[in-house]
C-alpha positions in Angstrom: -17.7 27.9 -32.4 -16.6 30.8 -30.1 -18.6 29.0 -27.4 -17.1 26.2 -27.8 -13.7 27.1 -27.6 -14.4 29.2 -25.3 -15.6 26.2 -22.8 -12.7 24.2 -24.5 -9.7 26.9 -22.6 -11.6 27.2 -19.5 -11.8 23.5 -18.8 -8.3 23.9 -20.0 -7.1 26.3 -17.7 -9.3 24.2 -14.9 -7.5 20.6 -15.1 -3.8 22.6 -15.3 -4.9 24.1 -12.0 -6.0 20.7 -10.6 -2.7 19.2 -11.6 -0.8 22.2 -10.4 -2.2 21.6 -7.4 -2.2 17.9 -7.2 1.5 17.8 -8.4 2.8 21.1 -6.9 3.5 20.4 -3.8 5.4 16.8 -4.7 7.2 18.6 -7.3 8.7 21.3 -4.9 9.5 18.6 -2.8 11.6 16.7 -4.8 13.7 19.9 -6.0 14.0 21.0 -2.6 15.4 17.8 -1.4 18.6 18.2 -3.5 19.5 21.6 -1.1 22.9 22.0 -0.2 24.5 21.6 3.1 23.4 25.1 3.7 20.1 24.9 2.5 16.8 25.3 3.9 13.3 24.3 4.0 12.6 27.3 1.7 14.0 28.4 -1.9 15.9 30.3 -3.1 18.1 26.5 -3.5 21.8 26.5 -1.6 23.9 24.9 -4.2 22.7 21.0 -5.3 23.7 18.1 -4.0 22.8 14.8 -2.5 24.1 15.4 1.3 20.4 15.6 2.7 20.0 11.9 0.9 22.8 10.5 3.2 22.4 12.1 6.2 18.3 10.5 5.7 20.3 7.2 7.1 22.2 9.0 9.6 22.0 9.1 13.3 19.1 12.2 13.5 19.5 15.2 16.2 15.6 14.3 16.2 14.0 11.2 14.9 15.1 8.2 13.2 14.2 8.2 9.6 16.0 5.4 8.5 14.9 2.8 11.2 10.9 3.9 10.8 11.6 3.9 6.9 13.3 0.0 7.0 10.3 -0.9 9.8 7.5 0.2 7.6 8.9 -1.0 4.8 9.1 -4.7 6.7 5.9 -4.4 8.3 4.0 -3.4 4.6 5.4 -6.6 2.9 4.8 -8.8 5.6 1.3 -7.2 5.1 1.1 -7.7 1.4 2.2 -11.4 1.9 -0.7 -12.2 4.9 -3.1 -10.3 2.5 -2.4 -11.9 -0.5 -2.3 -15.5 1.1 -5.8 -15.3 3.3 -7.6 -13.2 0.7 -6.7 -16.1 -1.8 -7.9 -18.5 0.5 -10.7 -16.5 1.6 -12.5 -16.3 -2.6 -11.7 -19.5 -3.1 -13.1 -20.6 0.2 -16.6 -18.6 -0.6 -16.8 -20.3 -4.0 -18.9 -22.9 -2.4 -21.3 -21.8 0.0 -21.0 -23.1 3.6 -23.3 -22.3 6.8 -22.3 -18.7 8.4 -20.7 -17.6 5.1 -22.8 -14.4 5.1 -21.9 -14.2 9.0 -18.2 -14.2 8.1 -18.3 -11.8 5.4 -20.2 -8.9 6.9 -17.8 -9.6 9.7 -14.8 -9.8 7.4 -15.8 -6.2 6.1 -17.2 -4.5 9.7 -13.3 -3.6 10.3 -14.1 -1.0 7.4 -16.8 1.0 9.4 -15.7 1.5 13.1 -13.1 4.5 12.9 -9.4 3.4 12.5 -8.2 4.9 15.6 -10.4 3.0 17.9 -9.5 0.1 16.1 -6.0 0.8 17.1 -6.9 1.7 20.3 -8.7 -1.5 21.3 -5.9 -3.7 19.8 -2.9 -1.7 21.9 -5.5 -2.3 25.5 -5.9 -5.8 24.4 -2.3 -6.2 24.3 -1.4 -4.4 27.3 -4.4 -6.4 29.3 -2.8 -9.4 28.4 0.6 -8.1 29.5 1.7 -8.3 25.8 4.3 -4.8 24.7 2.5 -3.5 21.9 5.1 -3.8 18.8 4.9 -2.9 15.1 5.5 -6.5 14.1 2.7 -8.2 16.2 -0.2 -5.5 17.4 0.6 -2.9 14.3 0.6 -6.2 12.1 -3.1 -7.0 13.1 -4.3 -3.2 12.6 -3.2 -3.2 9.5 -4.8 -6.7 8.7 -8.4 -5.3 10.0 -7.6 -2.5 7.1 -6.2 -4.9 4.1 -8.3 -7.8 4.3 -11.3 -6.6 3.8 -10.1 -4.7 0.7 -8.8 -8.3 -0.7 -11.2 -10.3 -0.2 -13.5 -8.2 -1.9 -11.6 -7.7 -4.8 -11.0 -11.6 -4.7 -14.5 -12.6 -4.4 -15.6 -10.3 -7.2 -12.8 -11.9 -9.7 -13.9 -15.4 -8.4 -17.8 -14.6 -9.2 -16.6 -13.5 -12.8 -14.7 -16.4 -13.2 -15.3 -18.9 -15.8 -15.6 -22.1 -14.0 -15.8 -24.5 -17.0 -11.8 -24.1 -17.7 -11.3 -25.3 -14.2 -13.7 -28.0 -15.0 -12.1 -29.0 -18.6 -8.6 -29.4 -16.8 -10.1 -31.9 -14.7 -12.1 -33.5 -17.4 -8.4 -34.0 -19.0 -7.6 -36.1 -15.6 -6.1 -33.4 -13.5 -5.9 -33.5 -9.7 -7.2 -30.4 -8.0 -3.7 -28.9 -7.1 -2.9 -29.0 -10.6 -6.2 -27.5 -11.7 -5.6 -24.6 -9.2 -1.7 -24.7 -10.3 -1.9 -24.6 -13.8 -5.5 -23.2 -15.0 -6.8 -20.8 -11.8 -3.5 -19.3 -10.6 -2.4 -18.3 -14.1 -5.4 -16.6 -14.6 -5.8 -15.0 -11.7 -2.5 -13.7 -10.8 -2.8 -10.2 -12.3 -5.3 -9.7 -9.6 -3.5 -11.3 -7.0 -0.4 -8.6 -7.7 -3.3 -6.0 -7.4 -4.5 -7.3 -3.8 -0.7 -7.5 -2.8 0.1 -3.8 -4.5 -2.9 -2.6 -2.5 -2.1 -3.9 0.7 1.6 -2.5 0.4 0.5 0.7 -0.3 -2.1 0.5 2.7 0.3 -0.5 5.0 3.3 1.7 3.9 1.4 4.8 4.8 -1.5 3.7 7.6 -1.7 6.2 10.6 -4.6 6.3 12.5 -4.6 2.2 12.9 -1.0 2.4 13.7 -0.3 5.0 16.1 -2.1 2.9 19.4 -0.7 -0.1 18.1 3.2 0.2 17.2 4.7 0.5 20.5 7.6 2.6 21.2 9.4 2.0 17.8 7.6 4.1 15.0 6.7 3.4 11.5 7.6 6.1 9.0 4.3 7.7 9.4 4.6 8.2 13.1 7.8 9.6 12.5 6.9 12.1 10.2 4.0 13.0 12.2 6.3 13.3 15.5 9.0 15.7 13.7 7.2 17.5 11.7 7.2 20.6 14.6 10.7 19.8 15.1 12.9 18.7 11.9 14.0 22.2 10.1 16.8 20.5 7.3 15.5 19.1 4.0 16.4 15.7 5.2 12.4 15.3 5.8 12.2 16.8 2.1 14.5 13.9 0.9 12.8 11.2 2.6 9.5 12.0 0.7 11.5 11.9 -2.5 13.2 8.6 -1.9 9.4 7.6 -0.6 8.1 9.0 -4.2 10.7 7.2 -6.1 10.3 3.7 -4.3 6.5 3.6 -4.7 6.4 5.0 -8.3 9.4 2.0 -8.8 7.4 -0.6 -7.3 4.1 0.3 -9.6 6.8 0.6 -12.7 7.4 -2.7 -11.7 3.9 -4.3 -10.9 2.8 -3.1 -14.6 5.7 -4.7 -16.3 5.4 -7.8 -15.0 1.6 -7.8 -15.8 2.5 -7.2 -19.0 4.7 -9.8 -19.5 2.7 -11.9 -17.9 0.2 -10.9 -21.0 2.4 -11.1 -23.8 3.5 -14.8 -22.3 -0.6 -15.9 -22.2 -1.1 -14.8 -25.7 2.1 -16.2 -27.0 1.2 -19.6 -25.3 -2.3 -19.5 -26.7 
């Protein structure tokens, strides 16, 4: 018994250090972003207030925080859109098989082994070779494709190879067309996992570097603008822009898992 709880604290006292130190540093963030006007990068805290909040979407001395926060945010769900859409496409495309299907997959999924920044790097020389100015909407949009895709269409292909077919087949049994087999049996039943390729590809996008930093022209992402002041920002306003990061994306999962729910609650009820 003394053994035992013996190993019992001690794996204890080991996860509360791994949170500690997977949580720390977001936690001191977040408390240090409600500074003062006076307040530093450091504790001891200079008052509390929300000043360093509002002056995030403020002309900067260095940087523009709110411009790289409203492109990334643009650029991820135009992402999440493209990668929902083509993935779909893709699984439902490599239901049946087709000459070159193998071909196209192992090419689908090569993107996911040649390092990011040469991936970057190629795309911003292709664009500047064909006298194209690289731009987060256009070249940064097809880095972050090479990363997204592949991650959807796997996750689509595996919930189309566990899908039971003879639903599908019942609905058109019953005289249904097959839009409204797709419409009304498929789509329903895969749409939890559709919201998981788009969540994934929103969260890939939102916080891509190496893929973007060749690739986005001379407006930066939120990334590239963290990474470019880092050396030079020295007010919480940096401090504040994690927290309002932290807040969106925990919001936007919040949100994800509620309507998955709901979604649930609806199936059952139905059936």
């Amino acid at each position: 018994m003394e053994k035992s709880g013996l190993r019992h604290w001690l794996l204890a006292g080991f996860f509360a250090l791994f949170v500690a130190f997977l949580y720390g540093p977001t936690l001191t963030i977040l408390i240090l972003s409600f500074q003062g006007p006076d307040g530093g990068l450091t504790f001891p805290m200079r008052g509390v207030s929300l000043h360093w909040f509002v002056n995030l979407f403020q002309p900067q001395m260095v940087g523009d925080f709110g411009g790289a926060l409203r492109r990334s945010l643009a650029l991820a769900l135009i992402v999440m859109g493209l990668t929902v859409l083509i993935a779909l496409s893709a699984g439902l495309a490599f239901r049946r098989r087709c000459f070159g299907a193998t071909a196209l997959f192992y090419l689908t999924v090569a993107s996911l082994i040649v390092p990011s920044i040469l991936i970057s790097l190629g795309i911003g020389l292709m664009f500047n070779l064909a006298g194209l100015p690289p731009a987060w909407w256009s070249s940064a949009l097809g880095a972050h494709l090479t990363w997204t895709l592949p991650f959807g269409v796997l996750i689509m292909l595996a919930v189309f190879n566990r899908f039971d077919r003879s639903l599908e087949e019942a609905a058109h049994d019953l005289g249904a067309s097959p839009w409204q087999g797709f419409r009304f049996v498929v789509l329903p039943l895969i749409l939890p996992s559709l919201i998981g390729v788009g969540l994934f590809g929103f969260s890939l996008s939102y916080d891509e570097f190496s893929r973007t930093v060749m690739a986005a022209g001379s407006q930066n992402t939120l990334p590239l603008e963290i990474f470019a002041t880092t050396t030079n920002v020295t007010t919480p306003v940096l401090y504040a822009l994690g927290t309002l990061t932290t807040a969106f994306s925990l919001a936007l999962v919040v949100t994800v898992l509620i309507a998955v729910l709901a979604m649930r609650r609806r199936r059952r009820a139905t059936a």
